[in-house]
PAKOLFI-624833 format. One record per residue (C-alpha): residue number from 1; x, y, z. Coordinates in steps of 0.05 Angstrom, whole numbers, plus 5000, padded with zeros to 4 digits. Example, Ala and Ser with C-alpha at 12.3 -4.5 7.8 and 13.67 -1.06 7.14 Angstrom:
<nodes>
<node><i>1</i><px>5246</px><py>4910</py><pz>5156</pz></node>
<node><i>2</i><px>5273</px><py>4979</py><pz>5143</pz></node>
</nodes>
This chain:
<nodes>
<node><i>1</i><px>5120</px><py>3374</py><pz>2937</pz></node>
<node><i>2</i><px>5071</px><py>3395</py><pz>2991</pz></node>
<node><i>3</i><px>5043</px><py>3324</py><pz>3034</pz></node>
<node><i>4</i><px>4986</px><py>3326</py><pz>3072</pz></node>
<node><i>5</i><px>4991</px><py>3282</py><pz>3134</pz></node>
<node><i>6</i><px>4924</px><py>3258</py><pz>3155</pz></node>
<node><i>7</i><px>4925</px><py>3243</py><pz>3223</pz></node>
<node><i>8</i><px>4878</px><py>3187</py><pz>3255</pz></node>
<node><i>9</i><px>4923</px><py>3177</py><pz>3315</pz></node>
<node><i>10</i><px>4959</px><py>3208</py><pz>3378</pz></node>
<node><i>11</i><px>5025</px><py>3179</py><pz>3406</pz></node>
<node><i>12</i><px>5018</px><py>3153</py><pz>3484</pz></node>
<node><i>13</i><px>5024</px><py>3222</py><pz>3522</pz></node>
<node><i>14</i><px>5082</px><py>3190</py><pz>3566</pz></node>
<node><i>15</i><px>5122</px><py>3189</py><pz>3507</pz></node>
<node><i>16</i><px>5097</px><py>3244</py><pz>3454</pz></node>
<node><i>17</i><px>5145</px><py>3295</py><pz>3497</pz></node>
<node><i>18</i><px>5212</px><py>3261</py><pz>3475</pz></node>
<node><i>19</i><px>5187</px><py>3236</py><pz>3413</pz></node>
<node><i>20</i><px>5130</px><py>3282</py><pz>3382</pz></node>
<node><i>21</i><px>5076</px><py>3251</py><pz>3352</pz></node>
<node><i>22</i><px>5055</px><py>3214</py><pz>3294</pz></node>
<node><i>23</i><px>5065</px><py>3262</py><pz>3246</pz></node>
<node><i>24</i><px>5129</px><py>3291</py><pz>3272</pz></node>
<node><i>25</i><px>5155</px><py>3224</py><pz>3262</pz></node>
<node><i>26</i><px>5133</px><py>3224</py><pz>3187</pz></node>
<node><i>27</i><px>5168</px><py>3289</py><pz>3179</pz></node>
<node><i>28</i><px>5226</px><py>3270</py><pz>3200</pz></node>
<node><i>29</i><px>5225</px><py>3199</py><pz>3166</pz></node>
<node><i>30</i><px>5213</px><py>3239</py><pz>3105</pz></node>
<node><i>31</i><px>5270</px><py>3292</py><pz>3116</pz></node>
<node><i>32</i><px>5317</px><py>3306</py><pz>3061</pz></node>
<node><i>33</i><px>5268</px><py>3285</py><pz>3006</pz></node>
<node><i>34</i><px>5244</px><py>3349</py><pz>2984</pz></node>
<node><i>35</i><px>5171</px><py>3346</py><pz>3017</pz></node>
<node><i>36</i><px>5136</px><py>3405</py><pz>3054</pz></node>
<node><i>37</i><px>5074</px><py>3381</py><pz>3103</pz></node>
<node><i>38</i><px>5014</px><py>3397</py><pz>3130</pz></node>
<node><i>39</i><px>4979</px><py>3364</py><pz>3177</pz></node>
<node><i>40</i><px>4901</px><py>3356</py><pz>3183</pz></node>
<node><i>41</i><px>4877</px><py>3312</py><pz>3259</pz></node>
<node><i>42</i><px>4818</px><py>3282</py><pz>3231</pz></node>
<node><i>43</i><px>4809</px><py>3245</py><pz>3285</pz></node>
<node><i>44</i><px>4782</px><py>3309</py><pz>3310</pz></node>
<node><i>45</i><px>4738</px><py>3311</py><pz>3248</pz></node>
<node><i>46</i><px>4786</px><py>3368</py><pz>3221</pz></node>
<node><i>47</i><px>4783</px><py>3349</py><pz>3151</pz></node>
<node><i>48</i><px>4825</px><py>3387</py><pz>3081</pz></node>
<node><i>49</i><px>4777</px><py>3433</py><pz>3044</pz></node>
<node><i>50</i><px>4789</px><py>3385</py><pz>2982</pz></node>
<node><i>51</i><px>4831</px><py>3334</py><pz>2958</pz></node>
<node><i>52</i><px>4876</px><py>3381</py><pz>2922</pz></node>
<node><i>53</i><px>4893</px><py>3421</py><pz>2987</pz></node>
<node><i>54</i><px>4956</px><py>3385</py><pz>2977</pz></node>
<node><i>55</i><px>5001</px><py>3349</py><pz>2930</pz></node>
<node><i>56</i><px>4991</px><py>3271</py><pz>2963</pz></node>
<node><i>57</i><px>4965</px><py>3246</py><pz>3023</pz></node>
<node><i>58</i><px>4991</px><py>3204</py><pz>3076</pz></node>
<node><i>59</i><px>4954</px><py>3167</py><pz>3133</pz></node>
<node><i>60</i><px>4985</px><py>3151</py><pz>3195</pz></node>
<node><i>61</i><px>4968</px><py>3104</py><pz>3257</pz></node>
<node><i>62</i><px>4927</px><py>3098</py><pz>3297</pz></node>
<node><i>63</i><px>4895</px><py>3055</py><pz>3363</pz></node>
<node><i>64</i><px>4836</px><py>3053</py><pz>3336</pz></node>
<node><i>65</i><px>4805</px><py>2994</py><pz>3286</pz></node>
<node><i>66</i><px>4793</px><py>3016</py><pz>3219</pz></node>
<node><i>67</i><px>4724</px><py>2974</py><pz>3238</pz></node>
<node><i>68</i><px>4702</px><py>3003</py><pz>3293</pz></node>
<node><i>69</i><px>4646</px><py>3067</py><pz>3293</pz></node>
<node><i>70</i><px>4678</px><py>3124</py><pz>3297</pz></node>
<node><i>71</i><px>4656</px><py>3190</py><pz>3268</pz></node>
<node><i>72</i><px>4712</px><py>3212</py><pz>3234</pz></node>
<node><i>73</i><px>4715</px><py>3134</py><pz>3191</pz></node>
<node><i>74</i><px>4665</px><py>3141</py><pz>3146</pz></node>
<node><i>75</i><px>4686</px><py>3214</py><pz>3127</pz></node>
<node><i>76</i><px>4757</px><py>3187</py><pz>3117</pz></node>
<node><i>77</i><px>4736</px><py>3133</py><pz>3074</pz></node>
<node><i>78</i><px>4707</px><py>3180</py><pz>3031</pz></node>
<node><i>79</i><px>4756</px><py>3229</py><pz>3025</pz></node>
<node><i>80</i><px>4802</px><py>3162</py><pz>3004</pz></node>
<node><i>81</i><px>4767</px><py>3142</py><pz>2952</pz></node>
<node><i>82</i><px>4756</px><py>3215</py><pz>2931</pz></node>
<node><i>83</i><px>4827</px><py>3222</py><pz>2927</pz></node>
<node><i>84</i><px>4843</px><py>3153</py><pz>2894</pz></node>
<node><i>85</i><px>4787</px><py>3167</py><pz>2835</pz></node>
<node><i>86</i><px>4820</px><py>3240</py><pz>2829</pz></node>
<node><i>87</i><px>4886</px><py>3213</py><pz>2814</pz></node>
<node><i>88</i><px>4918</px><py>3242</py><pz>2879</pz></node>
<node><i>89</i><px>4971</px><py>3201</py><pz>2907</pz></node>
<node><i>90</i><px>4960</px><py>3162</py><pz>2980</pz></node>
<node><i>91</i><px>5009</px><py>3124</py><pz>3019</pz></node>
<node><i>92</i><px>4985</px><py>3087</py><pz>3079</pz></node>
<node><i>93</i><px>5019</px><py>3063</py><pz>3143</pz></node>
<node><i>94</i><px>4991</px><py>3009</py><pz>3187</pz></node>
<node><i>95</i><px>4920</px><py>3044</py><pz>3203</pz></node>
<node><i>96</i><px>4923</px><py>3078</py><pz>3137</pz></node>
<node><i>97</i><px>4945</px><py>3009</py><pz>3105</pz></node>
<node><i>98</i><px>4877</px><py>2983</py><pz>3135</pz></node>
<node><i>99</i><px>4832</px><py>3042</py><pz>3130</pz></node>
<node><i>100</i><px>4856</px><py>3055</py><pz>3063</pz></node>
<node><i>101</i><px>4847</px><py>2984</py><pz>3042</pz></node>
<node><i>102</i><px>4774</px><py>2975</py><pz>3073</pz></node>
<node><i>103</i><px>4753</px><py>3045</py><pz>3040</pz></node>
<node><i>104</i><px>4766</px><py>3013</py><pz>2973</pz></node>
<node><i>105</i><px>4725</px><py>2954</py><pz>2977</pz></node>
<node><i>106</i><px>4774</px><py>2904</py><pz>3016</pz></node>
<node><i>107</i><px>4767</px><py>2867</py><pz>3093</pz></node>
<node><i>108</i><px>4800</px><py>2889</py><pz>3161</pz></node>
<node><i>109</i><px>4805</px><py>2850</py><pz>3222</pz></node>
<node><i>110</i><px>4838</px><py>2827</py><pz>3280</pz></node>
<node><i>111</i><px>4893</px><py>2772</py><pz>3259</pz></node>
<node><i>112</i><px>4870</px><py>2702</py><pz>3296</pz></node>
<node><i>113</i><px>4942</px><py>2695</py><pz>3296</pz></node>
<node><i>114</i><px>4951</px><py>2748</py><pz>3351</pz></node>
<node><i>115</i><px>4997</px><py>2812</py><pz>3361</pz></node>
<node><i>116</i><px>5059</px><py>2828</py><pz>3308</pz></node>
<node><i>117</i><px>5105</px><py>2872</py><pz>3351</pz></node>
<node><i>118</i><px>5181</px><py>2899</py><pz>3356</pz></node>
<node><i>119</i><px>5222</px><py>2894</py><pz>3289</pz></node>
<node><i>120</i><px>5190</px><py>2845</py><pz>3238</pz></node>
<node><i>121</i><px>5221</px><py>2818</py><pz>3178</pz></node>
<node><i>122</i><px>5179</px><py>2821</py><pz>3111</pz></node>
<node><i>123</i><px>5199</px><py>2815</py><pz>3036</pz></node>
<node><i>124</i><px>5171</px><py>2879</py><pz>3002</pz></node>
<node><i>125</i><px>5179</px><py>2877</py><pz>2929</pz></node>
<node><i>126</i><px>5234</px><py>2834</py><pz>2931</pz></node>
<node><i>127</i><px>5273</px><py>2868</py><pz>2981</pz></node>
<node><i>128</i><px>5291</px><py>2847</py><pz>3054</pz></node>
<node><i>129</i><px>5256</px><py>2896</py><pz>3101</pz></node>
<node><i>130</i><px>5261</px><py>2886</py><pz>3176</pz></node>
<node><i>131</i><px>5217</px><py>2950</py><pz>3209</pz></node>
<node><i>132</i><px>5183</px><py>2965</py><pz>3268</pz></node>
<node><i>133</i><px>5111</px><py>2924</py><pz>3279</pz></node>
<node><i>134</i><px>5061</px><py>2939</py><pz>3331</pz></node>
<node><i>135</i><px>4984</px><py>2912</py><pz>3306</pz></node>
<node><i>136</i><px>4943</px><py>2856</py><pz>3310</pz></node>
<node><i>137</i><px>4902</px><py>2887</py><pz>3263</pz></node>
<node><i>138</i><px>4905</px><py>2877</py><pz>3191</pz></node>
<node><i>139</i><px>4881</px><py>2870</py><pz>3114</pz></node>
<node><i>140</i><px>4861</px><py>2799</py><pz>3116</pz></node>
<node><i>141</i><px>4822</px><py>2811</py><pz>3032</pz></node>
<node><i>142</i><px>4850</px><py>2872</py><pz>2996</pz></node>
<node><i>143</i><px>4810</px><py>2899</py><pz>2945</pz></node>
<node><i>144</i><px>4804</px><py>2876</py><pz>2877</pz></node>
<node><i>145</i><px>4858</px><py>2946</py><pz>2856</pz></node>
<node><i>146</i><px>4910</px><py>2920</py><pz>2900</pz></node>
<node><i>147</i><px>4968</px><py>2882</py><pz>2880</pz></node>
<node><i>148</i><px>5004</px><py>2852</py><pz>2937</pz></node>
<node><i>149</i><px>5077</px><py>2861</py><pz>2943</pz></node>
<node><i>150</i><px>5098</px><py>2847</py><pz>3012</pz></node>
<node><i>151</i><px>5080</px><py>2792</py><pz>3062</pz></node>
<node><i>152</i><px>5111</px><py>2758</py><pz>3123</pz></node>
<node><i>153</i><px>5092</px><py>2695</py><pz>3159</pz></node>
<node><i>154</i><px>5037</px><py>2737</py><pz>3204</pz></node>
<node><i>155</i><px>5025</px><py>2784</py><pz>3158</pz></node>
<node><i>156</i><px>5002</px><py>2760</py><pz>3087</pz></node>
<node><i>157</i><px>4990</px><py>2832</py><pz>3060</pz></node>
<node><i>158</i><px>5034</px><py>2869</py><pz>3091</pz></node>
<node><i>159</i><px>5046</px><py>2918</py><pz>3034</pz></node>
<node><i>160</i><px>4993</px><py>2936</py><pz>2979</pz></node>
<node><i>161</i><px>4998</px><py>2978</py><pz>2917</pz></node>
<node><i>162</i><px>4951</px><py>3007</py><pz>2881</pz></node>
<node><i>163</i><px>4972</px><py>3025</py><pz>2804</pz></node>
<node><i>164</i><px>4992</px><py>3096</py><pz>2812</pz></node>
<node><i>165</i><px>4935</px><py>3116</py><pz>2866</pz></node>
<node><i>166</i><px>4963</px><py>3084</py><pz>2923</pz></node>
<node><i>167</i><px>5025</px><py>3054</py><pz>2969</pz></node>
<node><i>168</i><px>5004</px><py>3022</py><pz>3036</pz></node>
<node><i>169</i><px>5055</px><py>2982</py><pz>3087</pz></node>
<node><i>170</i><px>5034</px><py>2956</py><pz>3149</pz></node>
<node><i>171</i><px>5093</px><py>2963</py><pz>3191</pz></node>
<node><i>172</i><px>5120</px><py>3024</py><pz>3221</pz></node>
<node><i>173</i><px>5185</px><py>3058</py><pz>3185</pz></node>
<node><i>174</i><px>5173</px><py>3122</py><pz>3229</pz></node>
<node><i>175</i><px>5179</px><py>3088</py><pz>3295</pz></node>
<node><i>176</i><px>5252</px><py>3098</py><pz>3307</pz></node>
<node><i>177</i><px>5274</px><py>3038</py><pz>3364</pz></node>
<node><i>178</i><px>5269</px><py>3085</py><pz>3426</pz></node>
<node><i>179</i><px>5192</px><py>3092</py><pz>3409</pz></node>
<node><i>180</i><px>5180</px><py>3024</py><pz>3393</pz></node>
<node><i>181</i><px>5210</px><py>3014</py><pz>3467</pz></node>
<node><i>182</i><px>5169</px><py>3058</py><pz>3497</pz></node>
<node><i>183</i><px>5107</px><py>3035</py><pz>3470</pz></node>
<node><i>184</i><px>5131</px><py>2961</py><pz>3494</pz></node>
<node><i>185</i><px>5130</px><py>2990</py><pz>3561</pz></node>
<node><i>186</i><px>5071</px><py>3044</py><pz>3565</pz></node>
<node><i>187</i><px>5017</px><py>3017</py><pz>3514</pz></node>
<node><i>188</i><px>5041</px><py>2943</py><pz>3514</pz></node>
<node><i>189</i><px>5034</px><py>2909</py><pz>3588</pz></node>
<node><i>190</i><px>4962</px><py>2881</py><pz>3599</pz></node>
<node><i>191</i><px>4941</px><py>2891</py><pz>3523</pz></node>
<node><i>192</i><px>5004</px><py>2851</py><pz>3485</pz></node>
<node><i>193</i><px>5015</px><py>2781</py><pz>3519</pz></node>
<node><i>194</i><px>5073</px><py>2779</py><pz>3556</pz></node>
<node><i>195</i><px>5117</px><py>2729</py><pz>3513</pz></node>
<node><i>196</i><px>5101</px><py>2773</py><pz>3449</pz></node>
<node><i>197</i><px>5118</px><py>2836</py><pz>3488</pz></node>
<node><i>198</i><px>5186</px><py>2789</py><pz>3526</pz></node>
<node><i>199</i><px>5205</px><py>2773</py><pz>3445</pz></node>
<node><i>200</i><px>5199</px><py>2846</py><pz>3419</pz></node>
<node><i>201</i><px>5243</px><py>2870</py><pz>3477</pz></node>
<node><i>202</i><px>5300</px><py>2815</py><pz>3452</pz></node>
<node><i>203</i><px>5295</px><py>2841</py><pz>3385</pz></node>
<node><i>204</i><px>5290</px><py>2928</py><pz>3402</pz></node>
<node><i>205</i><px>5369</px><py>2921</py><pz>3381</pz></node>
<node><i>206</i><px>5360</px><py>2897</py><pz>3317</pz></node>
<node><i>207</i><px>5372</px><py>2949</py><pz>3255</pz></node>
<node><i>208</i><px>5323</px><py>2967</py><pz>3223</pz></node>
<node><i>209</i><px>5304</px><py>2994</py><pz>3145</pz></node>
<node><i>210</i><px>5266</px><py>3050</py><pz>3155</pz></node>
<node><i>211</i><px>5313</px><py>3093</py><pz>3109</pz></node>
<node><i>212</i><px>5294</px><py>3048</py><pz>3056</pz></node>
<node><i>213</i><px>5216</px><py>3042</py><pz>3065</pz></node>
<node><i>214</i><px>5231</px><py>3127</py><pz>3065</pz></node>
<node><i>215</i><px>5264</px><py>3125</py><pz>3009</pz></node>
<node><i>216</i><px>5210</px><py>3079</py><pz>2966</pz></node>
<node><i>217</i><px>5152</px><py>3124</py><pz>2993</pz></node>
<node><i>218</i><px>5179</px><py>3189</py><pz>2974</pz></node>
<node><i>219</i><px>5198</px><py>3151</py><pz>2908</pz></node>
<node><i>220</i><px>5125</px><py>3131</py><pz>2899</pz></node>
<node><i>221</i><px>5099</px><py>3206</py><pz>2917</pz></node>
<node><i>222</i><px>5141</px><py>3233</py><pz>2866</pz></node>
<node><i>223</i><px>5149</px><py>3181</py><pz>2803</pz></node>
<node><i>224</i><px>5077</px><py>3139</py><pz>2826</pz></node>
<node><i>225</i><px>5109</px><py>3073</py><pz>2819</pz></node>
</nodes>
């Protein structure tokens, strides 16, 4: 099944030698479930030819707010809701949770309740998830086509699904810990308060479930459910 990664985001540059970027971490979250990928930066406004250019879509991360005016967010949007009303399937993660979510009618912004960062706990369809946070952006009204099936005590809708359009998480099962650390130490000091960024280090040894959130997206790409 061919994915097309759409990418709205670039990993710090002190870190994207060891690590790759986003989408090299969605390959390899992804390994070993029978997806090929393609990857279009439309960030850089380098957009698919047409929804069909490949078999589902994922959205990845990204520092920017879904809200905010850049050019390539309104194009995005509309690809989104070309996709979703063409029956192609979309899975979102954090940004794409949001941008995904606002294209479709629902309301992003930035949590009064601060920064979620470091490994999280959340109950996802009835499952224990702890997985790698780092927002303080998110879905605050879904729209009226989402169900919500995940939630934690910052995050109220931290997963969404759409029917058999879309799956959206707000977490990160592609940052593996080392990332998450590095972040916590490049892209956190001056931006995350201190305590938030002092109580994400404590908890960088945690395990986490990213196998699992794999596992349920590539079982949404393939059965929509």
């Amino acid at each position: 099944m061919q994915i097309g990664i759409l990418q709205t985001g670039h990993a710090p540059d002190a870190l994207r030698a060891a690590h790759g970027d986003y989408p090299d971490m969605f390959v390899r979250l992804l390994e070993g479930h029978g997806f090929e990928f393609h990857t279009w930066p439309v960030l850089d406004m380098q957009f698919p030819p047409s929804i069909h250019a490949a078999e589902g879509w994922l959205i990845t991360g990204s520092r920017f707010g879904a809200y905010e005016d850049h050019a390539f967010i309104h194009p995005l949007e509309e690809f989104i809701r070309q996709a979703y009303s063409g029956g192609v399937p979309l899975v979102g993660i954090c940004f794409g949770h949001q941008i995904i979510a606002q294209a479709l009618g629902g309301r992003v912004e930035k949590f009064a309740g601060g920064w979620s960062v470091g490994p999280r706990d959340y109950r996802i369809e009835g499952q224990d998830y702890r997985l790698n946070a780092w927002h303080q952006d998110q879905v605050i009204e879904p729209p009226h086509d989402a169900e919500t099936v995940g939630s934690a005590p910052s995050c109220a809708h931290a997963a969404l699904i759409y029917g058999e359009h879309a799956y959206t998480v707000q977490p990160h099962p592609e940052f593996a810990p080392a990332f998450e650390k590095g972040l916590i130490e490049e892209r956190g000091p001056g931006v995350v308060p201190d305590e938030t960024l002092a109580e994400a280090r404590a908890r960088l040894d945690l395990p986490t479930d990213s196998a699992a959130m794999a596992a349920r997206i590539a079982r949404f790409f393939t059965e929509r459910r």
